[in-house]
BATOR-10956 format. One record per residue (C-alpha): residue in three letters; residue number from 1; z, y, x. Coordinates in steps of 0.001 Angstrom, whole numbers, plus 500000, padded with zeros to 6 digits. Layout:
> ALA;NUM;Z;Y;X
...
This chain:
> UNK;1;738703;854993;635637
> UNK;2;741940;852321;634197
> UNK;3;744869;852499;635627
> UNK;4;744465;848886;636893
> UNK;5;741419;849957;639059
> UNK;6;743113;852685;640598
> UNK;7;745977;850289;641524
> UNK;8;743537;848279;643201
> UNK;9;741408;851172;644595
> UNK;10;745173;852009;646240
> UNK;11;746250;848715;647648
> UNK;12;742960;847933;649228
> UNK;13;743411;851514;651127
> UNK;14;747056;850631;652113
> UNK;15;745811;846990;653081
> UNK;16;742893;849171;655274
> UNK;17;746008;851585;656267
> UNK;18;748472;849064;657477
> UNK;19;745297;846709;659362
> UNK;20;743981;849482;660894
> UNK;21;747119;850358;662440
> UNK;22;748405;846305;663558
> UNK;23;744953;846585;664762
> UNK;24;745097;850221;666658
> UNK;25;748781;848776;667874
> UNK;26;747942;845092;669203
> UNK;27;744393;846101;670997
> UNK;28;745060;849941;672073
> UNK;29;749358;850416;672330
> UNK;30;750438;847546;673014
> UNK;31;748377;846917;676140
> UNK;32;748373;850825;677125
> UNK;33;751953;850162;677324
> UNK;34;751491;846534;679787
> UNK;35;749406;848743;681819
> UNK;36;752018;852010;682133
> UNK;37;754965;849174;683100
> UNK;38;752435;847340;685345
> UNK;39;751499;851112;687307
> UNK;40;755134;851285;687185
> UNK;41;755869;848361;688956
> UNK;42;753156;849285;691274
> UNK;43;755332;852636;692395
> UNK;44;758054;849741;693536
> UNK;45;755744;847992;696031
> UNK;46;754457;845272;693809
> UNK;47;750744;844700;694604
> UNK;48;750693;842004;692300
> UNK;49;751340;843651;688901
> UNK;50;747365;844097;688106
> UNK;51;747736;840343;688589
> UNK;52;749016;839797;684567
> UNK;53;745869;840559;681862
> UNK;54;747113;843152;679017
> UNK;55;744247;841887;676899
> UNK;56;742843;845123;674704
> UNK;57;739984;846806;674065
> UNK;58;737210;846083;676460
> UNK;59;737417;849832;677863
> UNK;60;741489;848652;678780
> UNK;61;740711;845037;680184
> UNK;62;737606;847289;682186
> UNK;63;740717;849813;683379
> UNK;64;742832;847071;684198
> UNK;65;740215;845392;686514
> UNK;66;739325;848912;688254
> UNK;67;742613;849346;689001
> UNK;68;743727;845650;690256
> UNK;69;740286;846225;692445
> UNK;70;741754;849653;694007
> UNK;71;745227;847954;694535
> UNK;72;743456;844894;695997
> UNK;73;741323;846981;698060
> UNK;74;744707;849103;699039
> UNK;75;746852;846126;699723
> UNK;76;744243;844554;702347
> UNK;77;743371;847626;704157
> UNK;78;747366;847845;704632
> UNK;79;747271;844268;705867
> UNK;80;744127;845031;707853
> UNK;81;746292;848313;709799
> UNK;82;749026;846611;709987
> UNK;83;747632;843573;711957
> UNK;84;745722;846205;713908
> UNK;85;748832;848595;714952
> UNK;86;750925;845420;715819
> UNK;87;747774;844148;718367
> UNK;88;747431;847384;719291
> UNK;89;750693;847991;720457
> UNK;90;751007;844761;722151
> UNK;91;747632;845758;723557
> UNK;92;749023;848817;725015
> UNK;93;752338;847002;726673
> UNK;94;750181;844482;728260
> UNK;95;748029;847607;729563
> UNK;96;751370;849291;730757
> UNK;97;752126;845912;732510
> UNK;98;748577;845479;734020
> UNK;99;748890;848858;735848
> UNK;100;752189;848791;737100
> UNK;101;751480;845040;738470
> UNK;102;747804;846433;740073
> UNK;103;750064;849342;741714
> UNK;104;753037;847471;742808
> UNK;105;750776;844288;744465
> UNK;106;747597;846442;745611
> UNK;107;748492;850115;746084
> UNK;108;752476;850049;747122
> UNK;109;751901;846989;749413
> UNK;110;748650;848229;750625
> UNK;111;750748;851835;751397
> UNK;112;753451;849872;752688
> UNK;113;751095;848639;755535
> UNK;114;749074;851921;756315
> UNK;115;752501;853361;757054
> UNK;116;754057;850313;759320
> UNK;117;750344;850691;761389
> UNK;118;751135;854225;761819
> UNK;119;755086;853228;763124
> UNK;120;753386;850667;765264
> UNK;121;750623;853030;766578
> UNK;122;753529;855756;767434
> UNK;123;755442;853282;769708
> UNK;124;751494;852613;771573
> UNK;125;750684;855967;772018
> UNK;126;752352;856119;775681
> UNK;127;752070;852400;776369
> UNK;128;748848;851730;775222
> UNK;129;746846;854843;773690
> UNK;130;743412;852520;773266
> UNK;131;745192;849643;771237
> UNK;132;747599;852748;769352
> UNK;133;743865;854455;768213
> UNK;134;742393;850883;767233
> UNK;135;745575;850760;765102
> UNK;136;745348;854092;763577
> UNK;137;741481;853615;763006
> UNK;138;743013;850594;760817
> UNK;139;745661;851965;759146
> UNK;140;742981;855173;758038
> UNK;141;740527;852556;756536
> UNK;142;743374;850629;754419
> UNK;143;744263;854313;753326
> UNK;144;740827;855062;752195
> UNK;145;740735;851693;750459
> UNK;146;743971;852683;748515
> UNK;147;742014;855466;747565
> UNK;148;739243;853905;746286
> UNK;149;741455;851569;744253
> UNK;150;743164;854695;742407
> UNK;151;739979;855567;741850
> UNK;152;738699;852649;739852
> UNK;153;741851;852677;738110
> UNK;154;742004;856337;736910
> UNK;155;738339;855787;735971
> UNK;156;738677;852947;733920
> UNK;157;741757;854645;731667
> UNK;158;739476;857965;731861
> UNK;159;736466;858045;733409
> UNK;160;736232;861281;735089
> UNK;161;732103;861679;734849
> UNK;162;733038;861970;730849
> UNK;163;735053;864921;731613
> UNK;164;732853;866678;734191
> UNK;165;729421;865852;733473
> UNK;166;729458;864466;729786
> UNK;167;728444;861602;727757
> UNK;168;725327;860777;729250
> UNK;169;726226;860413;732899
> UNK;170;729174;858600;731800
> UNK;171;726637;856066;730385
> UNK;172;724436;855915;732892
> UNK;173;727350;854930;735234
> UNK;174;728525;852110;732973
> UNK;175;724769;850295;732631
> UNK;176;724465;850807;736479
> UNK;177;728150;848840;736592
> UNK;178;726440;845702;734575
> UNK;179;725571;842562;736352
> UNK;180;722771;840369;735454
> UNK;181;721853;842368;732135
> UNK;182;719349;844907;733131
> UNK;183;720355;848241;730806
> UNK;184;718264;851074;729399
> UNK;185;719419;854168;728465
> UNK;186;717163;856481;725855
> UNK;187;718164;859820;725051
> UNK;188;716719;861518;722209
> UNK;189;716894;865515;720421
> UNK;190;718932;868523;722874
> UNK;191;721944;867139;724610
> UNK;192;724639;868911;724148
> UNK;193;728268;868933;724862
> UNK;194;731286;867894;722147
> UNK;195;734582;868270;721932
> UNK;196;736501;865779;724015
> UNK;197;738018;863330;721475
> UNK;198;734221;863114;719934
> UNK;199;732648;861823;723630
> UNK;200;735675;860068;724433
> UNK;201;735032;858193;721131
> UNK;202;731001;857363;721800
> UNK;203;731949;856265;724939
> UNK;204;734725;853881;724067
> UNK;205;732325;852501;721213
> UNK;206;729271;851864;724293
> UNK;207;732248;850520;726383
> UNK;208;733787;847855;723961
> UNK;209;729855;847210;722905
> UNK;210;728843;846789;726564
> UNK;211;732026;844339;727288
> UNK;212;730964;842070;724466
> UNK;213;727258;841768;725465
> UNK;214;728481;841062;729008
> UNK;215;731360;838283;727541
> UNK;216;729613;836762;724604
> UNK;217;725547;837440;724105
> UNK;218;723736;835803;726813
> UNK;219;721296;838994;726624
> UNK;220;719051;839581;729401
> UNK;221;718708;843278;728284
> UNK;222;720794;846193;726433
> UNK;223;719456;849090;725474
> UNK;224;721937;852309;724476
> UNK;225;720311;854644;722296
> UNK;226;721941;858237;722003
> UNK;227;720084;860683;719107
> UNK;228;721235;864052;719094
> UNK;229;720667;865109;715636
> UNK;230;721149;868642;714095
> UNK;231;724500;867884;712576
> UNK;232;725756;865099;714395
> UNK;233;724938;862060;717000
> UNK;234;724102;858649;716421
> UNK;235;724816;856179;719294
> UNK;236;723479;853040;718641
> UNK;237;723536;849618;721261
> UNK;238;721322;847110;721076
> UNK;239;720861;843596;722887
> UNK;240;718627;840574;722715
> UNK;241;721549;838109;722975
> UNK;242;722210;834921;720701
> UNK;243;723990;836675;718083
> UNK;244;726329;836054;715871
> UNK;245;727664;836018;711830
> UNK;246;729552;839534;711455
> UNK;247;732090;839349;708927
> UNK;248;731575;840612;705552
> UNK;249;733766;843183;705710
> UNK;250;735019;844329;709096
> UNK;251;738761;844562;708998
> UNK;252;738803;840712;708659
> UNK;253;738474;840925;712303
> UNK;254;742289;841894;712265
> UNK;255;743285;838389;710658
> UNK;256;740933;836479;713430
> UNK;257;742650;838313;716251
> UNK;258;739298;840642;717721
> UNK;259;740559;844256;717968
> UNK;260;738041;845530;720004
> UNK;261;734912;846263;717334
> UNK;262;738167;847111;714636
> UNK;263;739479;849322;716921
> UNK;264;736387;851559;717759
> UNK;265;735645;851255;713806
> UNK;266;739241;852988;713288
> UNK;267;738358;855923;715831
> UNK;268;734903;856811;714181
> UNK;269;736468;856671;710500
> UNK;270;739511;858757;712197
> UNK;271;736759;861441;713740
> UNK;272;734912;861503;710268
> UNK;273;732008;859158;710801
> UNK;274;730999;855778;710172
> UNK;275;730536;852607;712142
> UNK;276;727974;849913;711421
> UNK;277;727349;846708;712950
> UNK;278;724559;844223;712350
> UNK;279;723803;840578;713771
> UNK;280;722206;837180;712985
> UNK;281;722012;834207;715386
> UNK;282;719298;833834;717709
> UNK;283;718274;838168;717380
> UNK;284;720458;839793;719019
> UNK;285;723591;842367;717716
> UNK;286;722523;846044;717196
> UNK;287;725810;848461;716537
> UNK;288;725527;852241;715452
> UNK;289;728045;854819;715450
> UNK;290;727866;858469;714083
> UNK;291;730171;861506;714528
> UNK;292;729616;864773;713029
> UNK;293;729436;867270;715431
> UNK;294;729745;870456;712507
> UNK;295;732787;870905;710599
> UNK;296;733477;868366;707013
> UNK;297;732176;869929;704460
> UNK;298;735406;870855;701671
> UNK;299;735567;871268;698042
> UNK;300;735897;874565;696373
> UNK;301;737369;873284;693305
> UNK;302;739314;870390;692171
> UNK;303;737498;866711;692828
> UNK;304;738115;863024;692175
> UNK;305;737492;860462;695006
> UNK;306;734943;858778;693753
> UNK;307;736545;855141;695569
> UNK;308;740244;855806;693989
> UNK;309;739998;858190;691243
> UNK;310;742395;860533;693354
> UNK;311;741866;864379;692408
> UNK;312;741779;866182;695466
> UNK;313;742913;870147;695741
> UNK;314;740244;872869;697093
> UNK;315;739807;872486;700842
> UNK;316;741950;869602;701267
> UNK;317;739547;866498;701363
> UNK;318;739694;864004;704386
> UNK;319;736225;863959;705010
> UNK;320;733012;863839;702996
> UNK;321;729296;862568;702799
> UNK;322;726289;863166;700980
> UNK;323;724339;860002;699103
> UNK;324;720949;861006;697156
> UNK;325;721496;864691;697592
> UNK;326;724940;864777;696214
> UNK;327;728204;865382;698469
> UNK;328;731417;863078;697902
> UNK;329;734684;863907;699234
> UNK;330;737241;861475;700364
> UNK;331;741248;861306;700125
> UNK;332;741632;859126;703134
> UNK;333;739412;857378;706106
> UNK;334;739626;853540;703775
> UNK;335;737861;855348;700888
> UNK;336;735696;857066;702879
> UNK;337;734507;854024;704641
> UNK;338;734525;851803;701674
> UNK;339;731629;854338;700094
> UNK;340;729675;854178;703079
> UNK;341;729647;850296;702751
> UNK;342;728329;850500;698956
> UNK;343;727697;853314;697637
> UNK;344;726516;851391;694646
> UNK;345;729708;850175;694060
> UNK;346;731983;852898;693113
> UNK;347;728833;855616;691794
> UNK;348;727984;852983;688982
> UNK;349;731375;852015;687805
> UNK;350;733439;855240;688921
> UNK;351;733915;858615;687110
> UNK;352;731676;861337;688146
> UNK;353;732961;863310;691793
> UNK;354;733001;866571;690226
> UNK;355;735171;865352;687094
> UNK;356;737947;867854;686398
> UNK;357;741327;866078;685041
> UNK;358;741977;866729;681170
C-alpha cells in the first residue's frame, strides 16, 4: 500500500469521523439539549414549552410529542379542577345561604308563632278554656309541621335511611319521591353493607342521576340497577328519555358550567373507581358507577404509571386496575381515569408498567 493511498484511506475516515459526529450533534445533542431546557421551563409553570419542535431523531420528535401530550393532558385536568373547585365552592355558599334563608322564613317564623299561640292560649285559660285548647291544638300542629320541615331538610343534606338502613332503602325512598316517572329498582348478588363515604357516594351518583332524568329526559321510566359483585358494586341508572350528546371527554363539562355529573365523576375517581356515562338522542342516557369494596391492590416493587411515566415506590400507588389480566398502578385519580377511558392509548405507546428505571 503507497503512501498516497493511505493518505486517502485516512482523510476519508476523518471526513466519516468529523460527519458522524455534526451528525450525532445536530440530530441527537443538540435537540436532547432543547428538550432538557424545555422540561426545565416546564418546572417554572410554563405549559407551553412542548409547544417549540427540537427536530431530531424520530425516537426525540416521538419523546417530545409524549411529553407535550402528558403536559397537555396535565394542564387541562388543572383547568378542568380548577373550574370545578371554584363552582363548587360557590355551590356550597349558595347551599349555606339556601338553609339559613329556609330556617329564618319557615322554621324561626313558623316557631315564632307556635310560641305567641301558646302566650295567647295562657291569657284564655281562665277566660275562655275552650277557645285557649282550640289555640293550643293549633299552636301543637304548626309545631309538628316545624318538625316535619327539619326533617326534609336534614334528609336532603343526609338522608338518615342511608345511615340506618343502607343503600338500598335509601333508594327505594328516592324512586318513591319521583313524580310522573314510574322507577324500578333491581338488586342483584348479597347486599351488603360499606363503609360510609362508599354508600354516601352511590347514593349521591343515583341522586344527581335521578335529578337530571326528572329536569332534562322526558323519560317515562328509570330503572336503578345495583350489582353486588365479589370485589366491588356497580350502580348503574338507566332511562328511556330523549337523550343527549355526552361530551367527549367529561371534564369539558367544567368549561360549559354542569357540575353535577363532574362532580359525582370526582367522588368515584377519589374512592378508587370509575364513572361512565353513555347517551345518544332519541335512546335514552344509561350511567354506571363502580367502587371497590376490597382494599387497592399495591406494588411490591418499584413501577411506572403507565399514563405519565411516573415511577412509583412499593406500596405507595393511588389506586390500580387490571386490563387483560395484567394490574396497572396509578400516581394520581387523572391518570387513573385517563386509562380507564383508553386503555389502548397509553399500553401501545407507553413503556411497560413493570419497567424498572436505569
Amino acid at each position: 500500500m503507497t503512501h498516497t493511498t493511505l493518505f486517502e484511506l485516512c482523510c476519508i475516515g476523518g471526513s466519516l469521523f468529523v460527519v458522524s459526529n455534526l451528525w450525532f450533534f445536530f440530530r441527537v445533542l443538540r435537540p436532547l439539549h432543547k428538550l432538557v431546557l424545555q422540561a426545565e421551563s416546564l418546572t417554572e409553570g410554563n405549559f407551553n414549552s412542548f409547544e417549540r419542535q427540537c427536530g431530531g431523531i424520530p425516537e426525540i420528535r416521538e419523546l417530545q410529542r409524549a411529553m407535550s401530550g402528558m403536559v397537555g393532558h396535565v394542564g387541562r385536568a388543572q383547568e378542568q379542577r380548577r373550574a370545578f373547585a371554584e363552582q363548587l365552592a360557590d355551590g356550597q355558599e349558595n347551599e349555606r345561604k339556601r338553609i339559613a334563608r329556609e330556617l329564618h322564613d319557615d322554621t324561626v317564623q313558623s316557631t315564632i308563632a307556635v310560641t305567641q299561640g301558646i302566650d295567647i292560649a295562657r291569657n284564655w285559660l281562665k277566660t275562655d278554656p275552650d277557645r285557649a285548647a282550640q289555640m293550643l291544638q293549633l299552636a301543637r300542629e304548626q309545631a309538628v309541621e316545624i318538625v316535619n320541615n327539619l326533617r326534609n331538610l336534614i334528609g336532603g343534606l343526609r338522608p338518615p335511611a342511608l345511615e340506618e338502613l343502607g343503600l338500598i332503602p335509601a333508594l327505594e325512598m328516592q324512586l318513591g319521591a319521583l313524580h310522573g316517572i314510574t322507577g324500578h329498582l333491581h338488586v342483584k348478588g348479597e347486599r351488603r353493607r360499606m363503609v360510609e363515604a362508599q354508600e354516601l357516594t352511590l347514593f349521591r351518583v343515583a341522586q344527581e342521576a335521578l335529578y337530571n332524568v326528572t329536569r332534562h329526559s322526558a323519560a317515562e321510566h328509570v330503572h336503578i340497577h345495583v350489582n353486588y359483585q365479589s370485589e366491588g358494586v356497580l350502580l348503574s341508572i338507566q332511562d328511556n328519555g330523549q337523550g343527549f350528546p355526552p361530551p367527549t371527554n367529561l371534564g369539558d363539562l367544567a368549561f360549559q358550567d354542569h357540575y353535577g355529573l363532574l362532580g359525582i365523576q370526582e367522588r368515584v375517581n377519589n374512592l378508587g373507581g370509575w364513572f361512565k356515562l353513555e347517551s345518544e338522542i332519541g335512546r335514552g342516557t344509561m350511567l354506571q358507577a363502580y367502587l371497590p369494596t376490597t382494599e387497592q391492590s399495591q406494588p411490591d416493587n418499584l413501577v411506572r404509571d403507565p399514563v405519565c411515566s411516573a415511577f412509583i415506590e412499593p406500596q405507595q400507588a393511588y389506586g390500580s386496575c387490571q386490563h387483560e389480566l395484567t394490574t396497572y398502578y396509578f400516581c394520581c385519580p387523572v391518570c387513573q381515569g385517563a386509562f380507564q377511558k383508553d386503555p389502548a392509548l397509553y399500553l401501545g405507546t407507553k413503556i411497560a408498567v413493570d419497567a424498572s428505571p436505569a
